[in-house]
C-alpha positions as CSV (number, residue, x, y, z in Angstrom):
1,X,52.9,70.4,55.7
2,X,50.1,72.8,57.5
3,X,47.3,70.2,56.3
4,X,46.7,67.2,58.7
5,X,45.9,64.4,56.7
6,X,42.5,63.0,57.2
7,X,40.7,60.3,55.0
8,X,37.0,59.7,54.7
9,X,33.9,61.4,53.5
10,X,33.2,65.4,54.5
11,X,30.1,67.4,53.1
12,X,30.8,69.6,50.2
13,X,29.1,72.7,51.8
14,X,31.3,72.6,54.7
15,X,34.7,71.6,51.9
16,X,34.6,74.6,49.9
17,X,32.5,78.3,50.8
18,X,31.5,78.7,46.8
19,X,32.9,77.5,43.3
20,X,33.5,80.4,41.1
21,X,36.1,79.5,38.6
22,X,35.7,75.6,36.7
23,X,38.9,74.2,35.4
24,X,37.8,71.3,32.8
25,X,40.4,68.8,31.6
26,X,39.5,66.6,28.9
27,X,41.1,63.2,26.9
28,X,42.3,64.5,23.8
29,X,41.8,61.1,21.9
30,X,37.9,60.9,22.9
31,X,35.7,62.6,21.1
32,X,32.8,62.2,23.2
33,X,34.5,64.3,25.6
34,X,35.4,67.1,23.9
35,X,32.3,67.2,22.6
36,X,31.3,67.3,26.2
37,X,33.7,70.2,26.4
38,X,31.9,72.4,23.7
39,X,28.5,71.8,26.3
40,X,30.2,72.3,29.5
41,X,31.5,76.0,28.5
42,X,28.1,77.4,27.9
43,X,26.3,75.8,30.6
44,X,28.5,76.9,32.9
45,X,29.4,80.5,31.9
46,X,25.9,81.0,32.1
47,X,25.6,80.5,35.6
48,X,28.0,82.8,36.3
49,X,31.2,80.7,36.4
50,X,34.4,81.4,34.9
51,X,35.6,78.6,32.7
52,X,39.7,77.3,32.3
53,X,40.3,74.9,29.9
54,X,42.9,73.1,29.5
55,X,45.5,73.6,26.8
56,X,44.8,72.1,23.4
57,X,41.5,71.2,24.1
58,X,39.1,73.6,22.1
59,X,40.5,76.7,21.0
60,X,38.9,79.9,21.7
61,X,35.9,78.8,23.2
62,X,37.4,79.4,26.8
63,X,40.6,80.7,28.7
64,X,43.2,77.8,28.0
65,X,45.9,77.3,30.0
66,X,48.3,74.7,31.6
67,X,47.4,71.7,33.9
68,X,49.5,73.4,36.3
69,X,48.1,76.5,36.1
70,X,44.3,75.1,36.0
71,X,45.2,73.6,39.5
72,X,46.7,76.1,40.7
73,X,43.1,78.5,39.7
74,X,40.2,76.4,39.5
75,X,37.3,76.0,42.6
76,X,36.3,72.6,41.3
77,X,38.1,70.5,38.4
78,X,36.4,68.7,35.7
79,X,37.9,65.2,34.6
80,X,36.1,64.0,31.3
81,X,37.8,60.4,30.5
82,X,38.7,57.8,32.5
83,X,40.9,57.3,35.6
84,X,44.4,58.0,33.7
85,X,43.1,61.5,32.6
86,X,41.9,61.8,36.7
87,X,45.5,60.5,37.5
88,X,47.3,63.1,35.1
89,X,45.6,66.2,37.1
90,X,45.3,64.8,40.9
91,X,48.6,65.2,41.7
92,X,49.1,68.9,40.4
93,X,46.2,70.0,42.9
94,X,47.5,71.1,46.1
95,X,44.8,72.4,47.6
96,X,42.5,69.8,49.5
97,X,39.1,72.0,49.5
98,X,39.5,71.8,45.6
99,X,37.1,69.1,44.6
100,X,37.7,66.6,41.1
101,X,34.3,66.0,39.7
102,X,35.1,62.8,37.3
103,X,33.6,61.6,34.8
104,X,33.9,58.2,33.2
105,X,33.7,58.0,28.9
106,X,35.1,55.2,28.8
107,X,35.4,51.5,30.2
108,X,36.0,50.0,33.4
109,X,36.5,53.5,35.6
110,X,36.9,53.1,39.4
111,X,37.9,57.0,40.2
112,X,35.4,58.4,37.6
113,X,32.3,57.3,39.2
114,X,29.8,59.4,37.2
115,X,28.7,58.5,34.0
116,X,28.0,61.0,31.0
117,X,24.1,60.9,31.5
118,X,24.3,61.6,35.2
119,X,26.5,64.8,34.4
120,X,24.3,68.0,34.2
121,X,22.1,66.6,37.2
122,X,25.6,66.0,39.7
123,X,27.2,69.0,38.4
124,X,24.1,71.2,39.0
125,X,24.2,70.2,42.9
126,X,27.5,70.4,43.3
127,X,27.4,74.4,42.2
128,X,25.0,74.5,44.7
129,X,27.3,72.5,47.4
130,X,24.8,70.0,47.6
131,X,28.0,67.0,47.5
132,X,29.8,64.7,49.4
133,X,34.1,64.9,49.2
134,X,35.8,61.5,50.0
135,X,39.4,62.4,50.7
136,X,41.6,60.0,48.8
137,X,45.2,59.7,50.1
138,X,48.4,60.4,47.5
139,X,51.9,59.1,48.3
140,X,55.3,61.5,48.2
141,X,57.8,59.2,45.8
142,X,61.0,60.4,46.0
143,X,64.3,58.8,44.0
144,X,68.1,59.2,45.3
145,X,70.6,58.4,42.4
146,X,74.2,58.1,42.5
147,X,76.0,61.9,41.8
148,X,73.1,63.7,43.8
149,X,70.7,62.6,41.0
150,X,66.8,63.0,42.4
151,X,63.3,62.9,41.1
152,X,60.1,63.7,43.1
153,X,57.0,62.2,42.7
154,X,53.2,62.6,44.0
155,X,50.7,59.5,43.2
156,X,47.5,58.9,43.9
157,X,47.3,54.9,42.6
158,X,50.9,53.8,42.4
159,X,54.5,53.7,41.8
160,X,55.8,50.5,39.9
161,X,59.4,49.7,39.9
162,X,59.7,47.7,36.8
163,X,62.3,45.5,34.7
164,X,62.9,46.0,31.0
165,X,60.9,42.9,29.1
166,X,64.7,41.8,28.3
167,X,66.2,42.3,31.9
168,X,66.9,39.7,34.5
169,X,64.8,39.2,37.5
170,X,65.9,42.0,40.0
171,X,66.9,42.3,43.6
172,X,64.8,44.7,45.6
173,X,66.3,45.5,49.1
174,X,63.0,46.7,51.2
175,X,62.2,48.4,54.4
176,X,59.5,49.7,56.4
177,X,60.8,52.3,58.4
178,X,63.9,51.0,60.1
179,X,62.6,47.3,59.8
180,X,64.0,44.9,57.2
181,X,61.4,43.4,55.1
182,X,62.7,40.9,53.0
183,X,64.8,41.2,49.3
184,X,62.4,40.8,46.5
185,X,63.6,38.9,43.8
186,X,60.8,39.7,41.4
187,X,60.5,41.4,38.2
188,X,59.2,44.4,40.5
189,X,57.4,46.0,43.0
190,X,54.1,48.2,42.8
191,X,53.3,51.1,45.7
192,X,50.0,51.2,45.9
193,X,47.6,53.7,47.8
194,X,43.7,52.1,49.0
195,X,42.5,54.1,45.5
196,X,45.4,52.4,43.7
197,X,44.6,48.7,44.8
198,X,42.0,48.1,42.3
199,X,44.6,49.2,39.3
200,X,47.4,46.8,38.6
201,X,47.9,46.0,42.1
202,X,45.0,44.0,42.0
203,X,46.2,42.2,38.8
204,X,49.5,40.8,40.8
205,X,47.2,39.0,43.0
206,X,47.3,42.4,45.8
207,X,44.3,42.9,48.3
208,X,41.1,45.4,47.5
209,X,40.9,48.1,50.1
210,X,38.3,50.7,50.6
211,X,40.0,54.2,49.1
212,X,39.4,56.1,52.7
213,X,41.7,54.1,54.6
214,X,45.2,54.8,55.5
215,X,47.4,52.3,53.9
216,X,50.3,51.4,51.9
217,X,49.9,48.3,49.9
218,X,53.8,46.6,48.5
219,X,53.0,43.9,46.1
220,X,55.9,42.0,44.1
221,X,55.3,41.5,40.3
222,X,55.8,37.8,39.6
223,X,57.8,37.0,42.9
224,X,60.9,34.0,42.7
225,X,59.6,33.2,46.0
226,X,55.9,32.3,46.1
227,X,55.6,33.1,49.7
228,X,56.9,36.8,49.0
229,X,52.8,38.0,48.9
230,X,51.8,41.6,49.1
231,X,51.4,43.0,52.5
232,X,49.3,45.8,53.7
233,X,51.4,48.7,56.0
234,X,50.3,51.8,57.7
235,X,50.0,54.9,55.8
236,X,52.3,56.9,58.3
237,X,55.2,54.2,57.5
238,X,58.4,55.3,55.2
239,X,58.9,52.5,52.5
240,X,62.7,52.4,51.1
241,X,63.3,50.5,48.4
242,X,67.0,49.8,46.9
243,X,68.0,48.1,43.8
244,X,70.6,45.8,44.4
245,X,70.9,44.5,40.6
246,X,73.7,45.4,38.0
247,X,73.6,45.8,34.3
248,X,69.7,45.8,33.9
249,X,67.1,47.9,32.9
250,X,64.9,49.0,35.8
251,X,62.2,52.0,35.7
252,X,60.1,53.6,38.4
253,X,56.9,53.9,36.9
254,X,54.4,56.8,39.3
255,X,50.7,56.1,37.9
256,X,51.2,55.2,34.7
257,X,53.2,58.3,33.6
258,X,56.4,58.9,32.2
259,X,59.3,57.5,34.5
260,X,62.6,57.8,35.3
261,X,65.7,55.1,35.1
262,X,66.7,53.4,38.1
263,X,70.5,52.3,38.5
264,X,71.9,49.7,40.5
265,X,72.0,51.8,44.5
266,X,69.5,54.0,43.4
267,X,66.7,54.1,46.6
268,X,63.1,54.6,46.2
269,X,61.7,56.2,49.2
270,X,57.5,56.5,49.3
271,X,55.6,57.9,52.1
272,X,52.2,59.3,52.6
273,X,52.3,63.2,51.1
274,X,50.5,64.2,54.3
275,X,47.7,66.1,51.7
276,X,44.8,63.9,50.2
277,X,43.2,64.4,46.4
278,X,39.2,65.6,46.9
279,X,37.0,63.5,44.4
280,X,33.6,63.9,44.1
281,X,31.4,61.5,45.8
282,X,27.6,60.3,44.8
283,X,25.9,59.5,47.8
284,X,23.8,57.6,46.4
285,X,26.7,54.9,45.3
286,X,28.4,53.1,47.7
287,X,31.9,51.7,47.0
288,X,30.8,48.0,47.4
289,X,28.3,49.0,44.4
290,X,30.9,50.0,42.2
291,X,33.3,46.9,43.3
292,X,30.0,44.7,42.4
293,X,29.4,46.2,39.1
294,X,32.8,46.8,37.8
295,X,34.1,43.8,38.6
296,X,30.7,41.7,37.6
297,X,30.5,40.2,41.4
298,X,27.8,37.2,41.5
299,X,27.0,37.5,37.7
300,X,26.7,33.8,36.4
301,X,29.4,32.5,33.8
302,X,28.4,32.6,30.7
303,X,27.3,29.0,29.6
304,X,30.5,28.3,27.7
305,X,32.4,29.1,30.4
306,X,30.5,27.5,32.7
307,X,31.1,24.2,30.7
308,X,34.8,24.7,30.3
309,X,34.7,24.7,34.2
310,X,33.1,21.7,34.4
């Protein structure tokens, strides 16, 4: 690709000349957000911006169109929800000077940094240029099947290859570029990007790693082997991964979406896409703040717990 991959923080005025057309994406089920939505169009239309919506959102209140096509248009994206509904439209945006402004209605929220209250003041600097962009990189998945069969993938937190709740533990043949890694016996294997390593990563016991960095992180999902732990590989690597198990059910999961069946030969290949997502970053919030409060770092047990560990 023409881009050349950089990851770290750039200042919005020098990211992107001036924002005329908004693309809001919203969570359906959350009706805070749409609600958000029906504010949003007016405010911005009148300062001049054109508005796209995506599809079954509000009708009428804005040109609607796909996620696709909003990616494809939009100057800066809107992301009202929480880090799956950031996750459904990252990927589709293949232009790295198009910022993703997210916003977090919901719970714990990594990616979605800015809360509901703090929109109208961050969104009024930002049409202004007056933000930060922190590049976040994205990983190419890409799945060879027996008769020619092939999927493509772009993630920015992970790919998960997964066994059905009533499948055996599998065998996972891995490489790092031409280097043998080992065989995971394991009932999988999560891909993880830096953003992805606070998302189920984390959960199988993975490292935390700051989202600018250039990294791959492999972590097993409930390893045979206890001294199979995940490992931490350059971003510029190529990861192949081939099933070597018969007769069970097996899925590559890519951030939580809808995935596709893996059979027994069937190689996973993931490597850095070589073109970063664009988020939205509050200077004023460093990441170690958000690891501190999401994740209640130093906050005291609460006295029953604090007995029960005694």
């Amino acid at each position: 690709m023409a881009f050349l991959a950089s990851y770290g923080n750039v200042a919005g005025e020098e990211a992107n000349a001036m924002i005329r057309v908004v693309g809001i994406v919203a969570k359906y089920q959350e009706p805070k957000a749409v609600e958000m939505v029906r504010w949003l169009i007016p405010w911005l239309k009148k300062r001049g911006r054109k508005v796209l919506v995506e599809n079954g959102i509000l009708r009428g209140a804005a040109q609607s169109c796909s996620k696709k096509q909003l990616a494809a248009r939009a100057d800066l994206i809107i992301s009202l929800g929480g880090d799956g509904t950031l996750l459904n439209i990252a990927p589709l945006v293949e232009r790295p000077d198009v910022p993703i402004l997210g916003v977090n209605m919901g719970g714990l929220g990594f990616i979605t940094e800015v809360a509901a209250d703090e929109l109208e003041a961050v969104l009024a600097k930002t049409l202004e240029g007056g933000y930060e962009l922190e590049h976040r990189m994205t990983l190419e998945i890409r799945v060879h099947g027996k008769g020619g069969k092939r999927h493509k993938f772009r993630v920015l937190n992970d790919a998960v290859i997964a066994k059905g709740a009533r499948s055996r533990i599998i065998d996972l043949e891995t490489y790092v570029g031409d280097d043998y890694l080992c065989t995971y016996r394991a009932d999988g294997l999560i891909i993880s990007t830096p953003t992805g390593s606070t998302a189920y990563t984390l959960a199988a016991g993975g490292p935390i790693l700051e989202p600018a960095l250039g990294a791959v992180i492999l972590s097993p999902i409930c390893p045979h082997t206890l001294t199979h732990r995940p490992i931490v590989v350059p971003s510029k690597a190529a990861i192949r991964v081939t099933l070597r198990s018969f007769g069970d059910t097996v899925i590559l999961v890519p951030d939580g979406q809808q995935g596709t069946r893996l059979n027994n030969g069937d190689i996973v290949e993931a490597r850095d896409y070589g073109m970063p997502v664009s988020l939205i970053k509050l200077p004023s919030r460093s990441y170690y703040e958000i690891l501190r409060n999401k994740l209640k770092w130093g906050e005291r047990l609460p006295t029953n717990a604090a007995r029960v560990a005694d």
